[in-house]
C-alpha positions in Angstrom: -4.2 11.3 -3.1 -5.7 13.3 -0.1 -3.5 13.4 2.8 -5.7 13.6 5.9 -4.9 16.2 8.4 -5.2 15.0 12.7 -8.7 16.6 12.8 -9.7 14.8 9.7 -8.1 11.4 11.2 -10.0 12.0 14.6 -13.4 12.5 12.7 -12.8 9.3 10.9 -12.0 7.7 14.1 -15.6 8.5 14.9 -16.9 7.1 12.2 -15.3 4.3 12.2 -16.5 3.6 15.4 -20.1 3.7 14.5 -19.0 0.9 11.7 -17.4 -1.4 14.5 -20.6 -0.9 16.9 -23.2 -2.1 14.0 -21.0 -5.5 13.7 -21.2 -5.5 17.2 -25.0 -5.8 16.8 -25.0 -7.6 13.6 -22.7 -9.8 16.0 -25.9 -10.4 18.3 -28.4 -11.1 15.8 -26.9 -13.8 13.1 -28.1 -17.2 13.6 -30.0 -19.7 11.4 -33.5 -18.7 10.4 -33.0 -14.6 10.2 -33.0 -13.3 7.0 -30.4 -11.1 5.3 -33.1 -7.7 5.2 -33.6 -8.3 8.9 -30.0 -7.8 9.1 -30.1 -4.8 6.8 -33.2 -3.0 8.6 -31.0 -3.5 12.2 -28.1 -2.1 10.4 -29.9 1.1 9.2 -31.9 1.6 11.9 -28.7 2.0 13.9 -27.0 4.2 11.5 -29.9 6.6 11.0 -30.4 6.8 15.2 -27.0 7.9 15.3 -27.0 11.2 12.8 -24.9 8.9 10.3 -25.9 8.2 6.7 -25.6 4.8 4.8 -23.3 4.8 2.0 -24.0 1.9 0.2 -27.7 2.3 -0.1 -28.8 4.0 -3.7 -24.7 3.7 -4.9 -25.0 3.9 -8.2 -24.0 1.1 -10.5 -21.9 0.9 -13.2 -23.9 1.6 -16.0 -27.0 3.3 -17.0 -29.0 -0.4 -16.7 -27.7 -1.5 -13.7 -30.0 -0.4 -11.0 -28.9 1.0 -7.8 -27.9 -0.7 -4.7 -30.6 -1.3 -2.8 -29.4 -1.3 0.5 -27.3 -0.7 3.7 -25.2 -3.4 4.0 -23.6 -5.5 1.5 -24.3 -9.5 2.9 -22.3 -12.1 0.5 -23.2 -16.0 1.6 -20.9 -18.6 1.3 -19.7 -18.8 -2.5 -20.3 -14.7 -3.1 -17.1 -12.8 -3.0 -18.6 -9.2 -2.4 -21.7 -7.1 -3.3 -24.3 -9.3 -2.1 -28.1 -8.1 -1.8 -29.7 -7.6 1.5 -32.3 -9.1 0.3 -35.3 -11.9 2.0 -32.8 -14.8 1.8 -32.6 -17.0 5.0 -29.5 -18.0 6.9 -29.2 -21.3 8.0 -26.6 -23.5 10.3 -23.4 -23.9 8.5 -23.2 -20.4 6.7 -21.4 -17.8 6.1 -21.9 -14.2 5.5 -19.6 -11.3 4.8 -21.2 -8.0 5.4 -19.8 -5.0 4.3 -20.9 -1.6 5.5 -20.4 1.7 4.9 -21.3 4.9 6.3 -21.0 8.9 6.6 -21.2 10.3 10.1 -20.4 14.2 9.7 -18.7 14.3 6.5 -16.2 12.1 6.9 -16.5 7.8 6.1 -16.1 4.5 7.6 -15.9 1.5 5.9 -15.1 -2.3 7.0 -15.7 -6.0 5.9 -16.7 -9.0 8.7 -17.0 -12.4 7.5 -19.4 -14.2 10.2 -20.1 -18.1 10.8 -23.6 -18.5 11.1 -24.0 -21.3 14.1 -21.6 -24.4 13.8 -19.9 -24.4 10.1 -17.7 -26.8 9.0 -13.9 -27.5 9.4 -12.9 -25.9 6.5 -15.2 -22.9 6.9 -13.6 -22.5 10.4 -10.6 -22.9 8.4 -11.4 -20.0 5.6 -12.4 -17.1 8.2 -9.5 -17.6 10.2 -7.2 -17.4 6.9 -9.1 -14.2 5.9 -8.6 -12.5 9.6 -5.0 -13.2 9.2 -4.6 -11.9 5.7 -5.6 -8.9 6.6 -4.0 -8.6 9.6 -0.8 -9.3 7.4 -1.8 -6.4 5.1 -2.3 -3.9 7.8 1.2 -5.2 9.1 2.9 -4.5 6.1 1.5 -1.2 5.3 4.2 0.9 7.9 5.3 5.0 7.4 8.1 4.6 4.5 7.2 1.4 3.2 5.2 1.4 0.0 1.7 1.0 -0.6 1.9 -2.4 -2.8 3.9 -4.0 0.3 0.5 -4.6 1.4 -0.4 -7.1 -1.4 2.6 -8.8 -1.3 2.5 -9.5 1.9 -1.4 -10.8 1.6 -0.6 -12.9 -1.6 2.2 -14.4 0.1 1.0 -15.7 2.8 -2.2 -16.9 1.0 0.4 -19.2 -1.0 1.2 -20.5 2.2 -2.2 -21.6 2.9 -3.4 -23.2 -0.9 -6.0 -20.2 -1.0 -6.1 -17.2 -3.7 -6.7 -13.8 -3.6 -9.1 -12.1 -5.5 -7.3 -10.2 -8.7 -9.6 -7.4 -9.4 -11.4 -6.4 -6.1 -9.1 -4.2 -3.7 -8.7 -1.6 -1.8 -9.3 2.3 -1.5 -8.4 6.2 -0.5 -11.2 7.5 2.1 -11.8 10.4 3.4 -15.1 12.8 2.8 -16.1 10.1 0.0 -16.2 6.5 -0.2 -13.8 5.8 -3.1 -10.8 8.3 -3.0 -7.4 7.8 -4.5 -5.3 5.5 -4.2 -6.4 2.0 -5.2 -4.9 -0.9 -3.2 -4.0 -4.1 -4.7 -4.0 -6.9 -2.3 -1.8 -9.1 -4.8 1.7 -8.8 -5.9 2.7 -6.2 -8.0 5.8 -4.8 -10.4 5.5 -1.6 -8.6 6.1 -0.9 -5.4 3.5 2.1 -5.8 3.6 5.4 -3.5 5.5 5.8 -0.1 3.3 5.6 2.3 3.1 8.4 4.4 1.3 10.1 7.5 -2.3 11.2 6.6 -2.9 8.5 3.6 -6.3 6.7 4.6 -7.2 3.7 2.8 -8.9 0.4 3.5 -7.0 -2.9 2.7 -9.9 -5.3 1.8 -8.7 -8.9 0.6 -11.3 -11.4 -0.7 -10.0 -15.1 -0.2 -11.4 -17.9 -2.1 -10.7 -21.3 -0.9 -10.1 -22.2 -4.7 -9.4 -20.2 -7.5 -9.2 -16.8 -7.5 -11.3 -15.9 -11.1 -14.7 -14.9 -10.4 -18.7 -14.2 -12.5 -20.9 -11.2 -11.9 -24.7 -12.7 -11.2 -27.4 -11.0 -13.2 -28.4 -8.8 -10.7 -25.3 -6.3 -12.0 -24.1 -6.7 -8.1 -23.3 -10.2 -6.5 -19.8 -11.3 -7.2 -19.1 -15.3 -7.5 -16.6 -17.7 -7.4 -15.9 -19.0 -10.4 -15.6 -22.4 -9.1 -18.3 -22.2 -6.9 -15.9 -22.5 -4.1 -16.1 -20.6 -0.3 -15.4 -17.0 -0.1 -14.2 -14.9 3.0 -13.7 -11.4 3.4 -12.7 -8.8 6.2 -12.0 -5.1 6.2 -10.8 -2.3 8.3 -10.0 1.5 7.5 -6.5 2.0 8.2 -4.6 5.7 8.9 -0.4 5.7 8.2 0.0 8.4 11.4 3.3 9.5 12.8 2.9 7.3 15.6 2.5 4.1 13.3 -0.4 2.6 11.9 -4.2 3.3 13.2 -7.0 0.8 12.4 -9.7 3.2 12.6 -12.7 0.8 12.3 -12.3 -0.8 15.9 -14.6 -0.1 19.1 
């Protein structure tokens, strides 16, 4: 585990930033009839025009017959959890899409997860991404200098009892810093352990996937795009969070 030092924190600050501004845009340009490499192309061309790197694109995958990612942003419709391609697929009315993104800007990372409606969704879809916003606003809650890092999945399992949703098991969270995926992983369940103290200059994202029904989940054949299981909705949302002395920073915020 990598503790960040202030001039580390501030450079991620940046960085995190830049990931706030492009859901700003993304923000802008969702709506029925675009199409989810559109979406990717603004998102790159927006990272690139700003000195940052994308961090997703060419991520390798898991093993040696699973290709590469293949692009910027990670877009996930309706029943996908995570990982979704950024591929030609349409949206239309009623949608929604999770994007994840991920970038470098000056060797440090950002990182953060927005589940958006595309026009006028159902009840229940209304329902689902106002669930998700609060379960991770309840992880980022519970994750407070001297508490312990698996406070933050109880806390976001708990409350998704309270609501008839699950949590997704094996997807979580993760130490950031100069790369991506740095110790420590976060669960966003609950756990025996308690887990490390949490401390000033741990950096890590809390992350929870939400599935309107159960929480089990199938890998398409694309070696990327995680399902429900059950084919039911999934919501996600992100944000990179610092434990400083001060309290708790969400770095990914305009």
């Amino acid at each position: 585990m990598r503790l960040k030092n202030g001039r580390a924190i501030s450079r991620m600050r940046v960085a995190g930033r830049l990931v706030a501004e492009c859901f700003a845009l993304l923000e802008e340009n969702i709506k029925s009839g675009i199409s989810l490499k559109e979406l990717d192309d603004l998102t790159e061309k927006l990272i690139v025009e700003r000195g940052a790197t994308p961090l997703y694109k060419g991520y390798p995958g898991s093993s040696a017959d699973q290709p590469p990612f293949p692009g910027t942003i990670c877009a996930s419709i309706n029943n996908e959890i995570c990982h979704g391609l950024p591929n030609g697929r349409i949206l239309k009315e009623g949608d929604v899409i999770g994007i994840d993104i991920g970038l470098r800007y000056k060797g440090y990372c950002g990182d953060a997860c927005v589940t958006f409606p595309v026009g006028k969704v159902s009840k229940e879809a209304e329902r689902m991404l106002a669930i998700g916003k609060e379960a991770l606003r309840v992880g980022i809650e519970a994750a407070q200098q001297g508490g312990y890092l698996n406070d933050v999945g109880r806390a976001i399992e708990a409350y998704a009892d309270t609501q008839a949703v699950s949590v997704v098991h094996e997807w979580g969270g993760h130490g950031i810093g100069r790369n991506l995926h740095e110790n420590p992983s976060v669960s966003h369940i609950r756990e025996d352990k308690r887990g490390p103290k949490l401390r000033p200059g741990m950096v890590f994202t809390i992350e929870p996937m939400i599935n309107a029904g159960g929480h089990e989940w199938n890998l398409l054949a694309d070696g990327w795009t995680v399902v429900t299981d059950d084919g039911s909705l999934s919501v996600q949302f992100e944000h990179t969070i610092a434990i400083t002395k001060s309290g708790t920073e969400i770095l990914t915020t305009l």
